[in-house]
SEFINU-749686 format. One record per residue (C-alpha): residue in three letters; x, y, z; residue number from 1. Coordinates in nm, 4 decimals, decimal comma. Layout:
<doses>
 rest        x        y        z  nr
  ALA        X        Y        Z NUM
...
</doses>
This chain:
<doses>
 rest        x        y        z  nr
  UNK   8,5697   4,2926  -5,7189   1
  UNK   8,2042   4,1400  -5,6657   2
  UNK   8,0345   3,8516  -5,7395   3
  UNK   7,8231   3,9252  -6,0314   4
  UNK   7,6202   3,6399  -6,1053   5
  UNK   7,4194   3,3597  -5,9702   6
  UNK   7,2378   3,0409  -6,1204   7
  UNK   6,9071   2,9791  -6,0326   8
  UNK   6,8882   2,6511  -5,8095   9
  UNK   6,7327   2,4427  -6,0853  10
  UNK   7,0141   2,5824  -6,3560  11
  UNK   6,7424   2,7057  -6,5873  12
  UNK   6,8387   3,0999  -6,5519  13
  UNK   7,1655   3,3026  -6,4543  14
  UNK   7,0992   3,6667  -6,2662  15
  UNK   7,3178   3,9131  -6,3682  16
  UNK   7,4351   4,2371  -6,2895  17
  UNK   7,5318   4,4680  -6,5453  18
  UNK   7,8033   4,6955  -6,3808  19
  UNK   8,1264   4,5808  -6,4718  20
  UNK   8,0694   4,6330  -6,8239  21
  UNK   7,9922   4,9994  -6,8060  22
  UNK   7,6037   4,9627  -6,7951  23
  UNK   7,3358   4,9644  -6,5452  24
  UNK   7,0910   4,7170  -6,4501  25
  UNK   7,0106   4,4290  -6,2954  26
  UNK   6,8730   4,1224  -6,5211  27
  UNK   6,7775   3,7305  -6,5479  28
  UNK   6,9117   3,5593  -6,8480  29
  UNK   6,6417   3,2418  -6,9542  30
  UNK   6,9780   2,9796  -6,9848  31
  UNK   6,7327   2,7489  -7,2722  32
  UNK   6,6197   3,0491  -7,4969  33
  UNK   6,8762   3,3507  -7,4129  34
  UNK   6,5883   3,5591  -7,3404  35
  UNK   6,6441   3,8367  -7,1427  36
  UNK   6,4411   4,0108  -6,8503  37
  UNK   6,5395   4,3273  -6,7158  38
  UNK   6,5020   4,3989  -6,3204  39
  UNK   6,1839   4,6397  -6,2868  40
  UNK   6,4156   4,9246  -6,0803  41
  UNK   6,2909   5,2085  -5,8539  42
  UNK   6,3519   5,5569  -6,0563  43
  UNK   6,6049   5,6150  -5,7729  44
  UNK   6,8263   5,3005  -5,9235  45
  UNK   6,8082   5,3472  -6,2865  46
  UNK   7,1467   5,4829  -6,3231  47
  UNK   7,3125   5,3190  -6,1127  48
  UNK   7,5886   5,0709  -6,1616  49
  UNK   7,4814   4,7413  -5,9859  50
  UNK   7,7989   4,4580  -5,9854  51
  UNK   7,7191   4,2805  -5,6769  52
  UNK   7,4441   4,0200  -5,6400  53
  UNK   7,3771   3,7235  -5,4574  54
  UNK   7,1087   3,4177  -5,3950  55
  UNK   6,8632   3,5215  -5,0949  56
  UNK   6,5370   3,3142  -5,0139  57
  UNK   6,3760   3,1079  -5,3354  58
  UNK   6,3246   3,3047  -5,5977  59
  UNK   6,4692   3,6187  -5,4418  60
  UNK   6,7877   3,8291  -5,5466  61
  UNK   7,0214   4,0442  -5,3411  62
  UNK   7,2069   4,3169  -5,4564  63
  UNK   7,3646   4,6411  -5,3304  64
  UNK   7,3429   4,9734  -5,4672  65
  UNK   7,3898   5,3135  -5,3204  66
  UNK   7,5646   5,2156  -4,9909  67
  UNK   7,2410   4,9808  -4,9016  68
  UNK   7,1159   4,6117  -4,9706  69
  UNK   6,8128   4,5760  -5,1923  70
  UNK   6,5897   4,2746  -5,2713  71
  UNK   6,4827   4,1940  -5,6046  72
  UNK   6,1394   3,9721  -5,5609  73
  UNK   5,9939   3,9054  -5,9208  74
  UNK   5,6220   3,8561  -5,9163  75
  UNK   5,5680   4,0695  -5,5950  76
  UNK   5,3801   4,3432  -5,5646  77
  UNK   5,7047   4,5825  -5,4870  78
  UNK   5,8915   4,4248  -5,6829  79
  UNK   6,2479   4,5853  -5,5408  80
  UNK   6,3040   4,6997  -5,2159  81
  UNK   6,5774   4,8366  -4,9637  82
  UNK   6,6793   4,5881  -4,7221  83
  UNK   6,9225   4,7519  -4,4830  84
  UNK   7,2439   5,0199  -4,5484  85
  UNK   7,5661   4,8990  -4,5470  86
  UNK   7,7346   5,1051  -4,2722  87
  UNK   7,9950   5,1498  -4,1626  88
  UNK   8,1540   5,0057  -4,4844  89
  UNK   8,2147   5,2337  -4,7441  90
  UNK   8,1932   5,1227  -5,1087  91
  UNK   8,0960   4,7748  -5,0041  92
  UNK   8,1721   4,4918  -5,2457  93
  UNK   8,1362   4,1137  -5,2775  94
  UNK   7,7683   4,0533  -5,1292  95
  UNK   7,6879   3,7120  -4,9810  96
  UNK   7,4588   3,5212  -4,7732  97
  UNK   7,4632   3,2228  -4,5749  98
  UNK   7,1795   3,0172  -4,6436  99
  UNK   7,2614   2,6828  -4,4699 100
  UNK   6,9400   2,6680  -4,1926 101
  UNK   7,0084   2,5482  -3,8477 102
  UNK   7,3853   2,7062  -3,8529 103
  UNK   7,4769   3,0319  -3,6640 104
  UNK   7,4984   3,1959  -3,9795 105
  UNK   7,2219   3,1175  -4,0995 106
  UNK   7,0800   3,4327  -4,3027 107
  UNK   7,3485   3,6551  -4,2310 108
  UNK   7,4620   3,8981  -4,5017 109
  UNK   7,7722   3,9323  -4,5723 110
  UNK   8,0303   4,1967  -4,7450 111
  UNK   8,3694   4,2983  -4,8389 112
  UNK   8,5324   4,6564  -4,7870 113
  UNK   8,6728   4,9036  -4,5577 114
  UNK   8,5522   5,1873  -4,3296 115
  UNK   8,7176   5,4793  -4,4661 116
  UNK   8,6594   5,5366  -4,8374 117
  UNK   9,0677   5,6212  -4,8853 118
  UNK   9,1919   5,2634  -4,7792 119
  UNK   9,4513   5,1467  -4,9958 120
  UNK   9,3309   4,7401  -4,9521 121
  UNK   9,0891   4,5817  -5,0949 122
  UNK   8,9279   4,5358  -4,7234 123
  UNK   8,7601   4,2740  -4,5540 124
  UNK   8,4862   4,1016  -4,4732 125
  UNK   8,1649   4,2417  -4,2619 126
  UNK   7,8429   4,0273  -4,2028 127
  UNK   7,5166   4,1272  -4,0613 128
  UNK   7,3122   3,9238  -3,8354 129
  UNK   6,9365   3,8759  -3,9082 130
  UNK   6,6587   4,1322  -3,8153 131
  UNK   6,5882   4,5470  -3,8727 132
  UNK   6,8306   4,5815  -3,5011 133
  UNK   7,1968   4,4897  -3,6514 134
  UNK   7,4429   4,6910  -3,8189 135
  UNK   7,7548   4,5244  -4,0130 136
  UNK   8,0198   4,3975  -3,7772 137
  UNK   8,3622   4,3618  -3,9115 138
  UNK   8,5660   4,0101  -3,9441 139
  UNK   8,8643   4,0176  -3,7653 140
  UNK   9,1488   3,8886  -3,9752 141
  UNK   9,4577   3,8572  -3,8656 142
  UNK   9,7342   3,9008  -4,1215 143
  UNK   9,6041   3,8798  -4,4680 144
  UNK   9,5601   4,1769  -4,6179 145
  UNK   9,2123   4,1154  -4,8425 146
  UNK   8,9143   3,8608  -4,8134 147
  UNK   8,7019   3,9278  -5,1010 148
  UNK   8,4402   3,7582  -5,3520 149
  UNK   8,3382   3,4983  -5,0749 150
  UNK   8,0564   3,2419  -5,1226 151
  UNK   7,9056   2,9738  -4,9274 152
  UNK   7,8931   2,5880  -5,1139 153
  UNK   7,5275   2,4153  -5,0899 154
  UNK   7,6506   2,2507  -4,7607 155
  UNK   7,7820   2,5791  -4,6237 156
  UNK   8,1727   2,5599  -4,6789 157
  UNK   8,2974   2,8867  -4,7328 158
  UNK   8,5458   3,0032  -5,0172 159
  UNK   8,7163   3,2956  -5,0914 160
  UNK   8,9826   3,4966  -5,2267 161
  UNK   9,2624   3,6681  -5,0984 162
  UNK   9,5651   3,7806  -5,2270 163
  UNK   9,4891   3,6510  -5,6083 164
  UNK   9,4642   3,2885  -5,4950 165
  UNK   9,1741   3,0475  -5,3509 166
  UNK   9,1130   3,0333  -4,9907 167
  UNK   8,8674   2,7800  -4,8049 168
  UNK   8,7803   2,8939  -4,4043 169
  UNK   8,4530   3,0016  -4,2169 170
  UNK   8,4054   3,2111  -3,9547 171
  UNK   8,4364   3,1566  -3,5949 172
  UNK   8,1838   3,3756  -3,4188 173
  UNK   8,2333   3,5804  -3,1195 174
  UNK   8,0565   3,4219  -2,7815 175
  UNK   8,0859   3,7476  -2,6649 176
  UNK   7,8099   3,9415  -2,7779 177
  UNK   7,9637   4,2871  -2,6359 178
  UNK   8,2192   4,2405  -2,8889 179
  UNK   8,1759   4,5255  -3,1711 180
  UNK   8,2343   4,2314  -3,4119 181
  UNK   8,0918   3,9678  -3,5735 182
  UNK   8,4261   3,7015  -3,5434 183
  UNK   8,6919   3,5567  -3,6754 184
  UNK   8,8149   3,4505  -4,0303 185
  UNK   8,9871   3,1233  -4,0185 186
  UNK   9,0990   3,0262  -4,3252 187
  UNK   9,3698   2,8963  -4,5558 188
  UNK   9,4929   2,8896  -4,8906 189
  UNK   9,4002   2,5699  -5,1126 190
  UNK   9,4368   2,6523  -5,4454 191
  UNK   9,7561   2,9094  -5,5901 192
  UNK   9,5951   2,9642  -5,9236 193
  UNK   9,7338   3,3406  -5,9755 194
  UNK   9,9938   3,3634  -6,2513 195
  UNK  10,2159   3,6303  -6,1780 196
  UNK  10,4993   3,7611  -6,3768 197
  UNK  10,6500   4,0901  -6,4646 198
  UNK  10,7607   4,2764  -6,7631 199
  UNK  10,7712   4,6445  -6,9755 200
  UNK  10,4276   4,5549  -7,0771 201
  UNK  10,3103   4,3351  -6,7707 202
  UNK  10,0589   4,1510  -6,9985 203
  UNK  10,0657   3,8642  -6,8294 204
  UNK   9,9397   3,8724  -6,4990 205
  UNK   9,6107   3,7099  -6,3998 206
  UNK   9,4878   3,6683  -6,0557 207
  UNK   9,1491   3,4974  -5,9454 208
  UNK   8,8715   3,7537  -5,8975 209
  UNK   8,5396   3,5149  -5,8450 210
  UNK   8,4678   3,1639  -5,7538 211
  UNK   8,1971   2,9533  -5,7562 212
  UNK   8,1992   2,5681  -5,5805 213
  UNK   8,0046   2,3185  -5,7724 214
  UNK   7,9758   1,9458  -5,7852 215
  UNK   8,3531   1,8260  -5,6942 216
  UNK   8,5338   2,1080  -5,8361 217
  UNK   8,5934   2,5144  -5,7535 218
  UNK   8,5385   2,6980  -6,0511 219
  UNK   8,7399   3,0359  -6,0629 220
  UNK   8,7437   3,3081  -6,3194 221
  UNK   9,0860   3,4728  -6,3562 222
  UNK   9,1465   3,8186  -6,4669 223
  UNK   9,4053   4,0948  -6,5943 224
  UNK   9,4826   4,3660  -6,8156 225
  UNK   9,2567   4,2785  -7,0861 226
  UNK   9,2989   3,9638  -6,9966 227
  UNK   9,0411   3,7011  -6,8607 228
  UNK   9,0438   3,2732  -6,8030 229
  UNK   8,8393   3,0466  -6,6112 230
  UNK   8,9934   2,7417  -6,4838 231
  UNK   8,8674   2,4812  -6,2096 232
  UNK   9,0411   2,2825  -5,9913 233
  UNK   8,8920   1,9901  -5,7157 234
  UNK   8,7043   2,0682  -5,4600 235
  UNK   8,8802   1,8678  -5,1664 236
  UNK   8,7146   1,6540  -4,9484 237
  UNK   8,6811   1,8219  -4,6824 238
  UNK   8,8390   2,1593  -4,5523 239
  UNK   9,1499   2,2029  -4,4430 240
  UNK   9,1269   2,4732  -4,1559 241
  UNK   8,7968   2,5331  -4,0125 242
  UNK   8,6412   2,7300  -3,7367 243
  UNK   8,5849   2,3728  -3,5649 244
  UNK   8,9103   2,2437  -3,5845 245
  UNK   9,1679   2,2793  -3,3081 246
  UNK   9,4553   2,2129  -3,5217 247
  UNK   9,6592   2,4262  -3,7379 248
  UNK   9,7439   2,2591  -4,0662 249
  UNK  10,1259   2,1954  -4,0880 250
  UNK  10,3501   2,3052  -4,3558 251
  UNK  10,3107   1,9802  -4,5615 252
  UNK   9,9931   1,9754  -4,5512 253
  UNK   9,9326   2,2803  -4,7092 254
  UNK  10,1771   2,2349  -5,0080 255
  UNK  10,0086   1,8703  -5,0661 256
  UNK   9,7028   2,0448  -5,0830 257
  UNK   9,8203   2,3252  -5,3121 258
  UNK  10,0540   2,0587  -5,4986 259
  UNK   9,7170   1,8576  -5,5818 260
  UNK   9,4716   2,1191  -5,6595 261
  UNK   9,7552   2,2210  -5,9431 262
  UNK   9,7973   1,8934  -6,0323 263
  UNK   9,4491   1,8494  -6,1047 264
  UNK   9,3156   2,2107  -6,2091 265
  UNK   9,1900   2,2355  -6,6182 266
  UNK   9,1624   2,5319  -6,8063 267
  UNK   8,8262   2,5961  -6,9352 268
  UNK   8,8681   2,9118  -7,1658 269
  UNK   9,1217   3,1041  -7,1751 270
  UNK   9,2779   3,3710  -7,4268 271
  UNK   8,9793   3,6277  -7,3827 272
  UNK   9,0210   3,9883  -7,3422 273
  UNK   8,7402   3,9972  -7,1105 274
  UNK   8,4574   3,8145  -6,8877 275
  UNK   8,2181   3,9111  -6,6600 276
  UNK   7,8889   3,7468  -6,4933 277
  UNK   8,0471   3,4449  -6,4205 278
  UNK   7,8727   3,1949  -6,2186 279
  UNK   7,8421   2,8119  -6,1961 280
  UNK   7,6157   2,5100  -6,0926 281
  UNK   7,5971   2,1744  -6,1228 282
  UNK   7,2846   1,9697  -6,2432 283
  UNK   7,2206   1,5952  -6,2248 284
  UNK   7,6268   1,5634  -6,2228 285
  UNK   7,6435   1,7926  -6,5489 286
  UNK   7,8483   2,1261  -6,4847 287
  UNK   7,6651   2,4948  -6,6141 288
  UNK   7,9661   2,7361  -6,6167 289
  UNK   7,7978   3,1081  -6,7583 290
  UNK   7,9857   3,4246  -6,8196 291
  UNK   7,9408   3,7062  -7,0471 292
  UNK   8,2312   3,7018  -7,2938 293
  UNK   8,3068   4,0129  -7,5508 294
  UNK   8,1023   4,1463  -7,8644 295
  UNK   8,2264   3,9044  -8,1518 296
  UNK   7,8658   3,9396  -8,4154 297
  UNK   7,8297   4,2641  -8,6014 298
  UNK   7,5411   4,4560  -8,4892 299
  UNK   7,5028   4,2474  -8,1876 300
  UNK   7,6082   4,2677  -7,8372 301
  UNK   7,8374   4,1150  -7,5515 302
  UNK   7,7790   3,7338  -7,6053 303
  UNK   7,6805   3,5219  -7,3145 304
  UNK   7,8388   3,1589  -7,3025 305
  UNK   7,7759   2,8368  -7,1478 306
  UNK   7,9961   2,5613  -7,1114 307
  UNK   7,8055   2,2257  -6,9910 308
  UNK   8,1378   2,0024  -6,9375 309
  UNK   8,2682   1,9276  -7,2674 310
  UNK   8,4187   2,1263  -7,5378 311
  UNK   8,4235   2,4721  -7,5750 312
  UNK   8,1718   2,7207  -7,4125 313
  UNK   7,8989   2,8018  -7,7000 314
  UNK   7,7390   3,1663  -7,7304 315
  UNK   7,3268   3,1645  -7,6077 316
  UNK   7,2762   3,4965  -7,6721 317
  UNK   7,3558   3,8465  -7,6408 318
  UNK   7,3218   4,1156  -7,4382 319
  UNK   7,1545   4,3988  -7,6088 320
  UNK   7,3834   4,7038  -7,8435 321
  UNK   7,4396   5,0179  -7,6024 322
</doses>
């Protein structure tokens, strides 16, 4: 899993990178024209197969490659350079940031993954306090097996995904700074959107892989055996179990939370072998959802697709023929 794909804050572009399709690269996609721009990489990245990104400073893009964070900074004068390694995680996935000034996260990076490269779960999360002195601190997280793809909302709530399904939390850092972590994940699930079954074939299966708060709804891109949906469901109005709160939510409040993000949750494609890049915003109360959806125009490439809140998603362009 990582989170591929970010809008720009003013909608206008979607940064995208290219490694779970099989290619290498790192690009911004102009959302108005389709144009394309590719990431100027160091000789040392070229072949490299770059998945995760994520939003750093304005105008800035995060990304990891070859065990490290890098920084993409277009216009400068090094264009893309190494921020930090990603030790002690191994094969770290799922980059994030917490942008939200005046909080104690406030610029800490943020992973998924394990220590040991054989670890059978998906691992998770390790963040990374500001400043050239700090390695990544694990998450303590008791009982849950996976936190992966998370991302901060505008206002700093903090989603994730764990187990197939959509989880809402933060973490509850350590006052103990002899600790050899960063906290604690406190979280809980809000939204059981996985649809599980089993069969000869088990070609049914989707779980959520990625999502992406905007406006009043959670957008969440499902995904299985050559299978892929996207579906959102509301946003609620404020979170359930926080780091701040000193009680535990009870048993009925969790299934009337689950009961009404169901209730409420539309399907916004669905039936496609396969997405990727998927990423959402919302602009002047007008949703942008982006992904990159299959090859369907001879002699043309992976088509990208917007959906702005009505009707179907419509193509904008296409990502060049391998």
């Amino acid at each position: 899993m990582a989170n591929e794909a970010f809008f720009s804050k003013d909608g206008r572009t979607v940064t995208m990178g290219l490694g779970s399709r099989g290619r290498t690269g790192l690009l911004q996609v102009d959302i108005a024209t389709g144009k394309i721009t590719q990431a100027p990489l160091p000789a040392e990245l070229k072949e490299e197969s770059i998945e995760s990104v994520a939003a750093g400073s304005e105008g800035e893009t995060l990304f990891l490659a070859k065990e490290s964070v890098w920084v993409w900074t277009p216009g400068a004068a090094t264009p893309v350079k190494r921020v930090c390694a990603t030790a002690p995680v191994v094969g770290a996935t799922d980059l994030f940031v917490a942008t939200v000034p005046g909080t104690p996260l406030t610029d800490c990076l943020f992973v998924s993954g394990n220590e040991t490269a054989d670890a059978t779960s998906l691992g998770t999360f390790y963040g990374r306090k500001p400043g050239g002195k700090h390695t990544f601190l694990s998450i303590f997280c008791r009982r849950v097996s996976s936190a992966t793809g998370g991302v901060f909302s505008d206002d700093g709530r903090l989603f994730f995904v764990s187990d197939g399904d959509v989880w809402e939390g933060g973490i509850q850092t350590d006052e103990d700074t002899g600790m050899e972590r960063l906290g604690t994940l406190v979280g809980a699930r809000i939204a059981p959107l996985a649809i599980m079954n089993t069969d000869e074939a088990n070609g049914g299966s989707l779980w959520v892989q990625h999502v992406a708060p905007a406006g009043k709804w959670i957008y969440a891109q499902l995904r299985g055996r050559h299978m892929s949906a996207i579906l959102r469901t509301p946003l609620p109005a404020k979170p359930m179990y926080a780091p701040t709160s000193n009680d535990s939510p009870s048993a009925k409040d969790q299934l009337d939370a689950m009961a009404h993000s169901l209730n409420k949750t539309e399907v916004i494609a669905d039936d496609m072998e396969y997405a990727a890049g998927f990423c959402a915003i919302e602009i002047g109360g007008t949703p942008r959802v982006f992904f990159c959806g299959d090859a369907t125009e001879e002699n043309k490439g992976p088509a990208l697709m917007l959906w702005e809140g009505t009707g179907k998603p419509r193509v904008i362009g296409h990502l060049p023929q391998e």
